[in-house]
C-alpha positions as CSV (number, residue, x, y, z in Angstrom):
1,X,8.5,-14.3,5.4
2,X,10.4,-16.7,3.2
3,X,14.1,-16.8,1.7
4,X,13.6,-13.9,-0.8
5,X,16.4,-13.5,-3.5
6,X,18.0,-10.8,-4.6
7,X,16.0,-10.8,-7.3
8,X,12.8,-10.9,-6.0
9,X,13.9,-8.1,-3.4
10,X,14.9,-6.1,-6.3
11,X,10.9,-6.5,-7.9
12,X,9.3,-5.9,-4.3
13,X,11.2,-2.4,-4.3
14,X,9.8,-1.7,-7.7
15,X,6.6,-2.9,-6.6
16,X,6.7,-0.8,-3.4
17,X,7.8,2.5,-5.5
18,X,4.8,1.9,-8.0
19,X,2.6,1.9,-4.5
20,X,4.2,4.9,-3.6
21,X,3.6,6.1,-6.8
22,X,-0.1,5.5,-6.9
23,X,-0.1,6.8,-3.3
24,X,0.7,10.1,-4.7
25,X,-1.8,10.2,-7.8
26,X,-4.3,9.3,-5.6
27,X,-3.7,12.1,-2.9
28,X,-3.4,14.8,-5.9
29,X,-6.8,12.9,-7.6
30,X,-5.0,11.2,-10.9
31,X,-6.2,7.4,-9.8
32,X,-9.1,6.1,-8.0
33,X,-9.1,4.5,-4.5
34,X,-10.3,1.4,-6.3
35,X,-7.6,1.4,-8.8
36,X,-5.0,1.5,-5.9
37,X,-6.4,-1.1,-4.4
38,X,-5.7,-3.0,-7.5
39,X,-2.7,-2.2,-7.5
40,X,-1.6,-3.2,-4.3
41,X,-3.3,-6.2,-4.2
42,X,-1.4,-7.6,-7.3
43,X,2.2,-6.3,-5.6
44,X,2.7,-10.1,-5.0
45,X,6.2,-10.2,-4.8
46,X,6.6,-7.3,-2.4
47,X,3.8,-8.7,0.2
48,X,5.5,-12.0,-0.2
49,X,9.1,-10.6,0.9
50,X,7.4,-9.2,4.1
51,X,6.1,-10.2,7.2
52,X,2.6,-11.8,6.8
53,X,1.1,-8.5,9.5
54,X,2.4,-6.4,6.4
55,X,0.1,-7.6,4.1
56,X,-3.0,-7.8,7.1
57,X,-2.3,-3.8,7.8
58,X,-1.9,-2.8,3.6
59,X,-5.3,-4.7,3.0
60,X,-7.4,-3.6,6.1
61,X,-6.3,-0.2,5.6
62,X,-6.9,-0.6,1.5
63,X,-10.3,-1.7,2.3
64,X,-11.3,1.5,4.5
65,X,-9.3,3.6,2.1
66,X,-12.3,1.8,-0.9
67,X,-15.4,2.3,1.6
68,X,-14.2,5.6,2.6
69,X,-14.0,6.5,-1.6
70,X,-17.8,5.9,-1.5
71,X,-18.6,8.6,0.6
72,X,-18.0,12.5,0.2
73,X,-14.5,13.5,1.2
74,X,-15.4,13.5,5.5
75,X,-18.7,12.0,5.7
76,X,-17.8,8.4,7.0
77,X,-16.0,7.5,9.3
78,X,-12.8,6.7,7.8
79,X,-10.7,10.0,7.0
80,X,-9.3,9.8,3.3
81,X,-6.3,11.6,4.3
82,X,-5.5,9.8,7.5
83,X,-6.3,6.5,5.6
84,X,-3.4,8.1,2.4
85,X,-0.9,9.1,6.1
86,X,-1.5,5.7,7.5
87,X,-0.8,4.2,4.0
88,X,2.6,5.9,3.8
89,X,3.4,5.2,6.9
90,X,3.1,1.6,5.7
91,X,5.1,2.4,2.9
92,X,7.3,3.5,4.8
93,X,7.7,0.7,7.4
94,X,8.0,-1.7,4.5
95,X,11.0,-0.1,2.6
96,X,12.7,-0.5,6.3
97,X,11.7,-4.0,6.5
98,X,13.1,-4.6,3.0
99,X,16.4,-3.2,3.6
100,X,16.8,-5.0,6.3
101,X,16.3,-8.1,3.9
């Protein structure tokens, strides 16, 4: 994690609550695994203000979250709702690690 301004804290908690955000469309069916994905992908700012092993968990669990969206809702091994838990759990984790900032 580098020196993050005040700023740039400021634009990862935006970017965080538009995760969130998306998090919650996706678990009431309004976006697309894929499109979340996106999304979090391009939250530069915020995976840049944490730890490096934030960014490793958000984009393995992202890409389970994708593969599992290929399948019908319990038919691979990847649970879409434990994959949306873990991801707020995440979210959650990373809001911490910001305040701490």
């Amino acid at each position: 994690m580098t020196s993050t301004t005040s700023s740039e804290l400021l634009q990862a908690a935006q970017q965080l609550q538009q995760l969130r955000s998306g998090l919650a469309q996706l678990a009431q069916s309004q976006t697309s695994a894929s499109a979340l994905g996106q999304q979090a992908r391009s939250a530069t700012t915020l995976l840049q203000a944490l730890p490096a092993r934030y960014g490793e968990v958000l984009l393995n669990l992202l890409d389970r979250l994708e593969s599992s969206a290929l399948f019908t809702e319990e038919s691979c091994s990847f649970s879409q709702k434990d994959l949306l838990d873990n991801l707020q759990t995440w979210a959650q984790k990373a809001e911490d690690q910001l305040n701490k900032s």
